[in-house]
C-alpha positions in Angstrom: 0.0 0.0 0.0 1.3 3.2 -1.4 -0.1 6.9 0.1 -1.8 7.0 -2.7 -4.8 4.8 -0.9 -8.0 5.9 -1.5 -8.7 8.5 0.6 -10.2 12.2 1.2 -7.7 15.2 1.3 -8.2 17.5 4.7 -9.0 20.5 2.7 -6.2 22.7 2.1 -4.3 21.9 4.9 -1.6 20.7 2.2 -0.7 24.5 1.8 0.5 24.0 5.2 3.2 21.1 4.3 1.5 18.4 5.5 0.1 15.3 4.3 -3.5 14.5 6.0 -6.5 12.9 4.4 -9.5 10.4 5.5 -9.6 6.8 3.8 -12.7 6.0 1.8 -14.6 2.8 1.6 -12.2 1.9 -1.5 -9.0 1.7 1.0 -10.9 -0.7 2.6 -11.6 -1.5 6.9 -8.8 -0.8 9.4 -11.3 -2.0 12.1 -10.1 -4.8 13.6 -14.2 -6.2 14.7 -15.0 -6.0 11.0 -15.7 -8.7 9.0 -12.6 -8.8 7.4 -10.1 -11.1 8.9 -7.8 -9.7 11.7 -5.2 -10.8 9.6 -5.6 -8.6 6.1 -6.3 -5.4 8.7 -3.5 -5.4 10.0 -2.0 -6.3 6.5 -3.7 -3.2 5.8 -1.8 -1.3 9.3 1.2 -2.3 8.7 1.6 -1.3 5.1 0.3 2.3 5.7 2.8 2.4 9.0 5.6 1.5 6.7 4.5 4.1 3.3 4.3 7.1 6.4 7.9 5.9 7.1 9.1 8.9 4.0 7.7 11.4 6.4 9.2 10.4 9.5 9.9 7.5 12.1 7.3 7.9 14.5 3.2 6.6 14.0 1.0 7.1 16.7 -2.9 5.6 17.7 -4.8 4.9 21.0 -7.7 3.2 22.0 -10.4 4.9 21.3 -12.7 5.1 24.3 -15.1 8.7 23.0 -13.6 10.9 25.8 -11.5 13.7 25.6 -8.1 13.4 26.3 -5.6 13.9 24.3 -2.1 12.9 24.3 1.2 15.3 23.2 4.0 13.0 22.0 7.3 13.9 21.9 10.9 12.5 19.8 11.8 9.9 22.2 10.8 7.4 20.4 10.4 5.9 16.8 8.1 2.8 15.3 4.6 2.4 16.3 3.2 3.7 19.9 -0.5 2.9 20.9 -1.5 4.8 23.8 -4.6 3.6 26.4 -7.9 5.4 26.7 -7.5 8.7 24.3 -9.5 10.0 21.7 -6.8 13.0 20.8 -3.2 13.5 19.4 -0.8 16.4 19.5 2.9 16.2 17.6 4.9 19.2 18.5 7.2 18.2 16.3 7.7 17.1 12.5 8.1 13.2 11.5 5.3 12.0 14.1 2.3 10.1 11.6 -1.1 10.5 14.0 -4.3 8.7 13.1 -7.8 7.8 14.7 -10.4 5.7 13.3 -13.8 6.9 12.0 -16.8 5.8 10.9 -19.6 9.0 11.0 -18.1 10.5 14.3 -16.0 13.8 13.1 -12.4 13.5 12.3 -10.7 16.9 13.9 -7.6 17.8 11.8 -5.7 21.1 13.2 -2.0 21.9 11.7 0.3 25.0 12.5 2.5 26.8 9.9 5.8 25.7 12.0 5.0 21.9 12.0 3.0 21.4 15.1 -0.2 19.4 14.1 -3.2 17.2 16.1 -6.1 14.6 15.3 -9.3 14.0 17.3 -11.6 11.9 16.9 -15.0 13.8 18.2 -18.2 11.9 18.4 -21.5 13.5 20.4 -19.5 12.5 23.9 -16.4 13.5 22.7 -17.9 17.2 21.4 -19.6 17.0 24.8 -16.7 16.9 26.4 -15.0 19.7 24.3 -12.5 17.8 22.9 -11.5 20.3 20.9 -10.8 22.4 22.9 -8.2 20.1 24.5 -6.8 19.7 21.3 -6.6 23.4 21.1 -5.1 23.8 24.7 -2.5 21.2 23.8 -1.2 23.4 21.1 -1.5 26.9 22.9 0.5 25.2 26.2 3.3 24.6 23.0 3.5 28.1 22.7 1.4 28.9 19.9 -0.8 31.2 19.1 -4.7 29.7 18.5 -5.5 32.2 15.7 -2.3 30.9 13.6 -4.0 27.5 13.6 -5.5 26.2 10.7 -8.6 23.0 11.4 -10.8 21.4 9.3 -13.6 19.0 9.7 -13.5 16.0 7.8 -16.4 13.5 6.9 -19.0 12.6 8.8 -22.1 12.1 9.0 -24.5 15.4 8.6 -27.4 17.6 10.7 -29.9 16.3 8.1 -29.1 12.2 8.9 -27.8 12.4 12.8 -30.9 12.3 15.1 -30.4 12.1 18.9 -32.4 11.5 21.7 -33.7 14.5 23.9 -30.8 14.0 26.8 -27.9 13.7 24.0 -29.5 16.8 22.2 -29.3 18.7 25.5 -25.7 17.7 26.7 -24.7 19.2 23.0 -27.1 21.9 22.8 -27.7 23.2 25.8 -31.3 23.0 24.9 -34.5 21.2 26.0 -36.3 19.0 24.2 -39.3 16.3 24.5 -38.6 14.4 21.5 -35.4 13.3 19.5 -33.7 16.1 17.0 -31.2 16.1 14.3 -28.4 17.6 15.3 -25.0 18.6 13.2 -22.1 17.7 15.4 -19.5 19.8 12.8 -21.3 22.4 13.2 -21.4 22.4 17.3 -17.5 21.7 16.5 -16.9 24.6 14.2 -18.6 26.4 16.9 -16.3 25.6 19.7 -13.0 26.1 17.3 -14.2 29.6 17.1 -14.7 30.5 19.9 -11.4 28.8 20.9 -9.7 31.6 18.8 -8.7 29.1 15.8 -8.1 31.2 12.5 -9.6 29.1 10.2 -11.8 26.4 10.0 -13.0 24.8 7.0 -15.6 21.8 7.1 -16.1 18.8 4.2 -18.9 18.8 2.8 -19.2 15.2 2.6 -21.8 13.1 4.8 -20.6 9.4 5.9 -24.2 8.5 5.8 -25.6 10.1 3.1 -22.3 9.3 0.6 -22.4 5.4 2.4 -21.1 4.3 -1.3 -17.5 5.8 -0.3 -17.4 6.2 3.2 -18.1 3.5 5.7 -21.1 4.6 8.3 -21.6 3.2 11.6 -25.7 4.6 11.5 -25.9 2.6 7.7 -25.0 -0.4 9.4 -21.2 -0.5 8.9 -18.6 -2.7 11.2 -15.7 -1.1 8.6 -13.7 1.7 10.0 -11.9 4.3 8.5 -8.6 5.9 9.4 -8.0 9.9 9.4 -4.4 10.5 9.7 -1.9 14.0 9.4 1.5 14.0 9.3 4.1 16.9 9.2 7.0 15.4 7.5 10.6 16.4 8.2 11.8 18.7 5.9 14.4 16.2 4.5 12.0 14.2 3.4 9.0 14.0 1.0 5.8 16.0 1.4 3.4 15.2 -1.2 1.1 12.3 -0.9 
């Protein structure tokens, strides 16, 4: 497997040097509870840990668990590192790969001219929990500025097709309800970015559900996962995808 999977660009966070995209349907699951055996997955791991290996030594994941920490990795390491109970990743530095899986909850790329990026992975608990804004945080305590950053929202699945129950619509909302209500978790997100002082924030257009044909979608009945992953690559080696 070559980066030139199948996969979603991040919008134009390539004018920023770095390399971060969602995988479509095509690319196929990287979820290990998936019908596909456990085997070809991590076939399917392994070969995307070793094709980031151009833009640096160092590939990081967790298990998911839809809260919102979020871990800050440093260069004391190389090769694969799988961290416990996080839903969030910041690299301060260039050459680390990060990635979180996906399949309708809201891939959360942010990336900083100087190299600094992060990854969430923000479903309704996580967005509850302002994850974001921990992603956010973890950058500012690095020293940078919040209005230099640059985040974009990547697939998932849209206002029109995501319908909560009344207790879930409140925890997100703020607001009371009797009955369940659609709700647009990228745009409670773009919400939050804002007011965290981010300088731009772009959102995809593209619904999980909706576009089910090329992404997999957890509320269409999907076991597949996707992967959203960004990478700053050191400048001695190749940026473009």
């Amino acid at each position: 497997m070559s980066l030139d999977i199948a996969h979603e660009p991040a919008g134009d966070l390539a004018e920023l040097g770095v390399v971060a995209f969602t995988t479509t349907r095509e690319a196929g699951t990287f979820g290990i509870t998936g019908i596909d055996p456990v085997g070809q997955v991590m076939s399917r791991w392994w070969s995307l840990v070793d094709a980031l290996g151009r833009y640096g030594p160092r590939f990081a994941t967790a298990r998911q668990v839809h809260g919102n920490r979020v871990v800050v990795h440093g260069v004391e390491w190389e090769g694969w590192l799988r961290s416990t109970a996080a839903d969030g990743h910041v690299a301060a530095d260039r050459g680390t790969a990060l990635a979180v899986t996906v399949a309708d909850c809201v891939p959360v790329f942010i990336a900083h001219p100087g190299g600094a990026i992060a990854l969430l992975h923000a479903g309704w608990r996580g967005t509850a929990a302002r994850i974001l804004e921990a992603g956010v945080h973890g950058l500012v305590r690095l020293g940078l500025a919040p209005g230099d950053l640059s985040l974009h929202l990547g697939p998932a699945i849209c206002g029109r097709c995501y319908q909560v129950g009344a207790d879930v619509f409140a925890q997100l909302t703020g607001r009371s309800v009797s009955q369940p209500q659609c709700v647009d978790l990228r745009d409670i997100l773009a919400g939050q970015a804002r007011a965290s002082g981010v300088g731009r924030v772009s959102i995809s257009e593209r619904c999980t559900r909706c576009d089910s044909a090329r992404f997999f979608s957890h509320r269409a009945g999907d076991a597949g996962r996707a992967l959203a992953v960004i990478v700053s690559p050191l400048a001695s080696r190749t940026r473009a995808p």
